[in-house]
N, C-alpha and C positions, 0 to 999 in steps of 0.2 A: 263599283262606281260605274262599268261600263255599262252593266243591267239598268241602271240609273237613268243613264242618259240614252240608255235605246226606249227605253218607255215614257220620257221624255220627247223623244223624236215621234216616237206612234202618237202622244199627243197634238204634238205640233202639223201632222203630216193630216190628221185628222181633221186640224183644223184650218190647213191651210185648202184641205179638197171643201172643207164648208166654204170660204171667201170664194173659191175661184168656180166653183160648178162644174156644170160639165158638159158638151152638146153632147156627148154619144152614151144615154143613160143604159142602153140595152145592149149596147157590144160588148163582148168576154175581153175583160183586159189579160193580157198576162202577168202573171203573179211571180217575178224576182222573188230567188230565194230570198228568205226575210220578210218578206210584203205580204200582205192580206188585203184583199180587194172587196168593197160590197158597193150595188148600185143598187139605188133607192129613190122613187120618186122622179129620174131624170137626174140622180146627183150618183158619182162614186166613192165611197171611203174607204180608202188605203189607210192597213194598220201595220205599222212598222216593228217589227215582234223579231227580238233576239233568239238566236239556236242554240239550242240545247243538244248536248250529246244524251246517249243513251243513258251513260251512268253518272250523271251530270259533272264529272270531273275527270272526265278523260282527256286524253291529251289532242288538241285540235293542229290548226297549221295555219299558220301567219299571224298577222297584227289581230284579225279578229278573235284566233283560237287565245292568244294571248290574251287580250283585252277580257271573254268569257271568264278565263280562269284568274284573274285577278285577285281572287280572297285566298284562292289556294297559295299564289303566290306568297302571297302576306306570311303565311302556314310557314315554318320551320320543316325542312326533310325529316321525313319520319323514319329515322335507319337503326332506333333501337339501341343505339349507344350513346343516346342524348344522353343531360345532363337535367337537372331540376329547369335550366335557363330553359329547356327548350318548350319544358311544360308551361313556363312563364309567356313563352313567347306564340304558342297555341290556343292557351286564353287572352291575348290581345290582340289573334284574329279574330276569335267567336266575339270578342265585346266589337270588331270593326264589322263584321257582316251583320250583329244586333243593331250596330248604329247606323246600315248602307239601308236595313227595312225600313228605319225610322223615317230616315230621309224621301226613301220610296212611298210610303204610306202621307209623308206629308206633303209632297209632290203632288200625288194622287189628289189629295182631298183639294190642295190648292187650285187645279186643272180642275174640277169637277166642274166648277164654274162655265169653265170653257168647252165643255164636253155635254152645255146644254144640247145641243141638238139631238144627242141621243136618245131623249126623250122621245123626239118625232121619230125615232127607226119601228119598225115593224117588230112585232113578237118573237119573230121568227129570226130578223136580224139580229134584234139584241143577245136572244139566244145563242146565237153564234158568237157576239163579241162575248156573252156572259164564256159560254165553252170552253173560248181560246184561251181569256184571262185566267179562266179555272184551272184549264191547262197548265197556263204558264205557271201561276201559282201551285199548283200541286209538285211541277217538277223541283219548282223554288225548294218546296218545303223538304222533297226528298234529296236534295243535293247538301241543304244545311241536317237533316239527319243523317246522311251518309256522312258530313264534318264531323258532329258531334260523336257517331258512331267511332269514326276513326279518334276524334281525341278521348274517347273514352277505354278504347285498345289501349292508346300511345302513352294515359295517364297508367292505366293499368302495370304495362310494360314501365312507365320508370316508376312509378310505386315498387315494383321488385326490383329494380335496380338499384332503386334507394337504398331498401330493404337487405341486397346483397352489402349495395356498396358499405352499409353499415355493420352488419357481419365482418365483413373484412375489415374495415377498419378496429372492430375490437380486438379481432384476430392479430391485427398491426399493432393494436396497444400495448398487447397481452406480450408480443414477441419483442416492445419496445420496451415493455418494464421486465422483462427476463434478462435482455439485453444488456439491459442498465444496470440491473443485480449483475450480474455477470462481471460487468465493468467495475462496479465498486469492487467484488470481490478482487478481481485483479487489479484495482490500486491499494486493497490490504496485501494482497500478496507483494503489488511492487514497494509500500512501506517497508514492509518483514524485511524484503530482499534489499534493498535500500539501507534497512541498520546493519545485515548482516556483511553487507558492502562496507559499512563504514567501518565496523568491529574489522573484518578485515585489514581495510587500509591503517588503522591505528595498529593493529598486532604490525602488520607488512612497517611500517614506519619505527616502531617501536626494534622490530627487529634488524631493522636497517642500522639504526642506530648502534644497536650493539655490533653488527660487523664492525660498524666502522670504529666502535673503541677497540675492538677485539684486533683489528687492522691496524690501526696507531699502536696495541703495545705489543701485536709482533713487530713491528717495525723497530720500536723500541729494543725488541730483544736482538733483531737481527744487526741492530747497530752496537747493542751492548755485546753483541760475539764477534761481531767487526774489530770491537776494541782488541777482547779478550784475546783472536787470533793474530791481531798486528803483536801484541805483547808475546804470546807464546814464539811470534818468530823474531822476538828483537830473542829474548829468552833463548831460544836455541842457537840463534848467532854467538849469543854471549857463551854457549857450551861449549862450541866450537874451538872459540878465543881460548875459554879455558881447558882445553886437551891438556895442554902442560900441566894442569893441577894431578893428572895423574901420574904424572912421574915424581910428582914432588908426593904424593900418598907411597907409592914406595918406598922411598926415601924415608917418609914417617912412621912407616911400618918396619923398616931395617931397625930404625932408632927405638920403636916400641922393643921390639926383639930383645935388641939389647938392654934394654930398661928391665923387662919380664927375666932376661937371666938374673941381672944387677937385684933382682925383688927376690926371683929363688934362693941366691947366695944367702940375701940379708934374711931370707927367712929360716935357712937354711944356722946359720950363727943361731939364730933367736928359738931354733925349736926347740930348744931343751926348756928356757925360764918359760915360755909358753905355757910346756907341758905343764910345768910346775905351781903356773897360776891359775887360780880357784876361779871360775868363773859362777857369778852372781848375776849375771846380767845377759840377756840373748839382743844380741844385734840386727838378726832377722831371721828369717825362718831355715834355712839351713841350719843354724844354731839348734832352733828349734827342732828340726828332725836327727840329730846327730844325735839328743837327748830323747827319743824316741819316741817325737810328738808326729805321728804320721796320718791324721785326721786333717782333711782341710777344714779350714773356717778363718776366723775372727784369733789372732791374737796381739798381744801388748808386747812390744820390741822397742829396747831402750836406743836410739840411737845416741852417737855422738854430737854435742855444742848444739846440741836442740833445746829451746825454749822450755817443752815440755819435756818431764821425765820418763813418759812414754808415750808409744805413737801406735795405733792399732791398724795392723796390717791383716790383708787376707793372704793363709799362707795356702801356697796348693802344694800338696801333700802326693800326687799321683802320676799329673805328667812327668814321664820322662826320669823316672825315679823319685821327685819330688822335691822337696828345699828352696822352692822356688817364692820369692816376694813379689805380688803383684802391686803394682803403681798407674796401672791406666786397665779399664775394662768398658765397654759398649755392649750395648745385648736387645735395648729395646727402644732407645731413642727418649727414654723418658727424662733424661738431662741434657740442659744447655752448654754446651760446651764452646761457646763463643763467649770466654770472659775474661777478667782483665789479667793484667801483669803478676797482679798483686794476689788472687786468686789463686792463678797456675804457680805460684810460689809457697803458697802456705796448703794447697789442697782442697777437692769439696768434693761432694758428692759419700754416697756408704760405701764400704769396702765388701758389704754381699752386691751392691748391685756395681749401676754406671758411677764410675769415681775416677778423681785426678788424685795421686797419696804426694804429692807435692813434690815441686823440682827442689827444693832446699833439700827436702828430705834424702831423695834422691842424690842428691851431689854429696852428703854428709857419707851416704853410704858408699859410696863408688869411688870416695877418696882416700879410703883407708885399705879398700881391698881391689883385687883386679877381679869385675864381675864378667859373667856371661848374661847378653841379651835374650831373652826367646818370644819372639811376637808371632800368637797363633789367629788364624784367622778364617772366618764360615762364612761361605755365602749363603742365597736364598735359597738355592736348590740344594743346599745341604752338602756341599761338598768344603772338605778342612785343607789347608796348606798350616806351614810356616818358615818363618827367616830365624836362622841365627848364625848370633852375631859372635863370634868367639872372642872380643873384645868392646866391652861397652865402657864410660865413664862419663858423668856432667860435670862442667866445670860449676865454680861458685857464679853466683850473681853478680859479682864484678866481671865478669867475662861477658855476662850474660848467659850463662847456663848454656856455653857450650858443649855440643855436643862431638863425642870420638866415639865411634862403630863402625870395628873393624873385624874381617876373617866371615865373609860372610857366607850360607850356606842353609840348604831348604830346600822345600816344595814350593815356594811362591814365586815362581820365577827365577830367569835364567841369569838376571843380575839382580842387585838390593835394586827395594825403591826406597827404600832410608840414605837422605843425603849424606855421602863420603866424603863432603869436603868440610871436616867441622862445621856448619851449620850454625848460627846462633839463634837461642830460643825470641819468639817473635807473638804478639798477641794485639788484641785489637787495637790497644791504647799506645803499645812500646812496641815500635818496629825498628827490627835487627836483621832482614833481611837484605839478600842484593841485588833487589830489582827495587826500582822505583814506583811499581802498583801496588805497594803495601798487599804483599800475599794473604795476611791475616783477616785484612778486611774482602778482599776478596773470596778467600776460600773456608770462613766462618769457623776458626778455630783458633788455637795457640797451638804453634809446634815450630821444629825445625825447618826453617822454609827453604834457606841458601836462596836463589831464583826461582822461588813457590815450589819449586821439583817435583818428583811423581808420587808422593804421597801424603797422605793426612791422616790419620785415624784418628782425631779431634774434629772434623768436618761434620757439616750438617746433615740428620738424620734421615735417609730417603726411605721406605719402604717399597720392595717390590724390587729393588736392583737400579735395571738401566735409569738412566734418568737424561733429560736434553737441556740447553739453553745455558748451566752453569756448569763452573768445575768443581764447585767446593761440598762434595762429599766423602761418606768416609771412604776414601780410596785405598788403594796398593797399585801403583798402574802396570807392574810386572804381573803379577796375577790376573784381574781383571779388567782392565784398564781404567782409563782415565774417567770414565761416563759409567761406574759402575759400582755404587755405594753398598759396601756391605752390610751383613748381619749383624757379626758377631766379629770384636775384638780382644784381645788381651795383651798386653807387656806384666814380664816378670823378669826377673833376674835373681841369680844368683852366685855365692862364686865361685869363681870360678876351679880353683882347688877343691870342690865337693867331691 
């Protein structure tokens, strides 16, 4: 624009030395940088012509060096780390210096009119304004080809930066879609890990749960031994109370004494018709081995005022010289011995295995003669005890199948654990015991209880021994104690005269 109007001004300045003339045609004017002088005819024409640097766009100084390089201005900094904008903005210089010619050219042709006088200049003058123009012109052209020049670097230059930037950018895509596989893959793994969390929390839950039933029924147990122990110490109070019952068993056993001579005497009268009567009938196995039946097993013994005409007893033939009638035996747990009244009165179970040979039966036999008791007993490690009792007998069912066992002695401990203070027999459904916890139900059997006492061999079948939490196994608690269910039991008797 500035180029513009300085050739503009060389027109005007030319034209205004035509209007005004001149008196001093032949004197040297001095020529101001910028100016060009010529005198002609008596007239001088000054042409008012812009400076041009060497490389037409170097950097000048002041408003004029400014005003010269105004297209450059226009021009974006060429630093190589442009952007496409800037390519954009280097062809809307070239189109503003295409359009500053235009203006220039029509300028020109518009002044031509004005610039008739040139006509009248001399050959020689015109030749000099043709020169200078040519000049100017020439520099013109190599300033807008050092532009182009340069925008053809600059395009150059971001054509490969393009060309980078789009490299990299695939290289960005490439590491964005690896990325992303990447990502899916770890929210498959955080799914996985996600069920394997939940299957967790459901087993963690599920097993919380069982603590806590597992929790409620120790609780349960620890309150049902809560019970258990306030009972065992009313129970031992009540032992206490009853110390006097052991002076009164002396007593009973003075009186026995006396009975068992008063029995010698009377049997003593009666040995002779005895001898003399033919026996057709065995009472129990003693009988049976006297007659030289010394085989254990399975035989038929007619008892007295029994139902049936005979009752099939196992006789043991070897402990302890033999003669002995079995009526209670345990071995493997494979019978219920938690049954009724009515049951432990009549008998059950087989006489080879675990059997009850019945309290009737029993009191039938023990009331015609004075028997001896003998209860042997195996634990799990294989070791044998037993008790005996040098006076046993049950009373009838109107008594309640009292029990008397007395003289006692053995391996099972330092005292009996068969209750000494007659006892009456007690079962799930008929309780005859002398504590108020019904023993039977508690400790899962029929037997002599008195105050549930220290034993049971009718008690629930534990395998393995020790056992926690209840009392009613098969016990002895002089031998093993109280927490400690045995193997193997047996009761026999026989009498005591053998």
């Amino acid at each position: 624009m500035w180029s513009c109007l300085w050739l503009a001004g060389t027109v005007l300045s030319v034209a205004a030395a035509l209007d005004r003339g001149s008196e001093r045609p032949d004197d040297p004017l001095p020529s101001p940088q910028g100016y060009h002088r010529l005198r002609h005819a008596g007239c001088t024409y000054t042409f008012l012509l812009p400076e041009l640097d060497s490389d037409c766009g170097g950097a000048g100084s002041g408003e004029d060096a400014e005003a010269r390089h105004g297209v450059q201005r226009d021009a974006p900094p060429l630093d190589g780390d442009a952007s496409l904008q800037r390519l954009q903005l280097l062809e809307t210089a070239v189109g503003n210096v295409t359009r500053w010619l235009h203006k220039l050219e029509t300028r020109v042709q518009e002044n031509a009119g004005k610039a008739g006088f040139l006509h009248n200049l001399s050959v020689e003058e015109a030749g000099d304004v043709g020169s200078m123009l040519f000049a100017y012109s020439h520099e013109q052209n190599q300033w807008i080809a050092n532009i182009e020049m340069q925008l053809v670097n600059q395009t150059s230059k971001l054509e490969m930066k393009v060309l980078e930037n789009a490299l990299s950018m695939n290289k960005l895509e490439r590491q964005v879609l690896m990325q992303k596989q990447a990502i899916e893959h770890l929210h498959e793994k955080n799914s996985v890990l996600e069920g394997r969390l939940t299957a967790m929390q459901d087993s963690h839950e599920m097993k919380l749960q069982m603590i806590v039933q597992e929790k409620r029924q120790l609780q349960k147990v620890v309150e049902d031994q809560a019970v258990v122990v306030s009972q065992v110490e009313r129970h031992l109070e009540e032992a206490e109370r009853n110390s006097s019952l052991l002076q009164q068993q002396q007593q009973e056993m003075m009186h026995t004494l006396q009975s068992v001579l008063n029995m010698l005497t009377h049997a003593a009268v009666n040995q002779q018709s005895a001898n003399d009567e033919v026996k057709t009938e065995f009472q129990d196995c003693a009988d049976l081995h006297h007659l030289g039946k010394t085989n254990s097993g399975i035989y038929s013994v007619s008892v007295r005022n029994m139902s049936e005409p005979f009752v099939k007893v196992y006789c043991d033939m070897e402990t302890d010289g033999g003669g002995w009638t079995v009526f209670q035996r345990r071995k493997d747990g494979s019978l219920d011995f938690h049954r009724t009244w009515k049951e432990y009165k009549l008998g059950f179970g087989d006489p080879v295995g675990e059997h009850w040979l019945g309290n009737e039966v029993v009191h039938q036999l023990t009331s015609h003669k004075s028997y001896v008791l003998r209860v042997g007993l195996r634990d799990w490690e294989g070791h044998e005890a037993f008790s005996l009792y040098n006076s046993f007998a049950v009373e009838s069912e109107a008594h309640n199948f009292r029990l008397h066992a007395r003289g006692y002695s053995g391996t099972a401990g330092k005292f009996s654990s068969l209750g000494m203070g007659n006892p009456e027999f007690s079962t799930r459904d008929v309780d005859n015991d002398a504590c108020a916890c019904k023993c039977s139900q508690m400790s899962s059997g029929g037997w002599w209880f008195d105050a549930c006492g220290p034993s049971n061999l009718n008690g629930a079948y534990y395998g393995g021994g020790q056992y926690r939490g209840r009392i009613n196994g098969v016990k002895w608690h002089y031998w093993r104690g109280v927490n400690y269910s045995l193997r193997e039991t047996v009761m026999m008797i026989r009498p005591k005269d053998f």
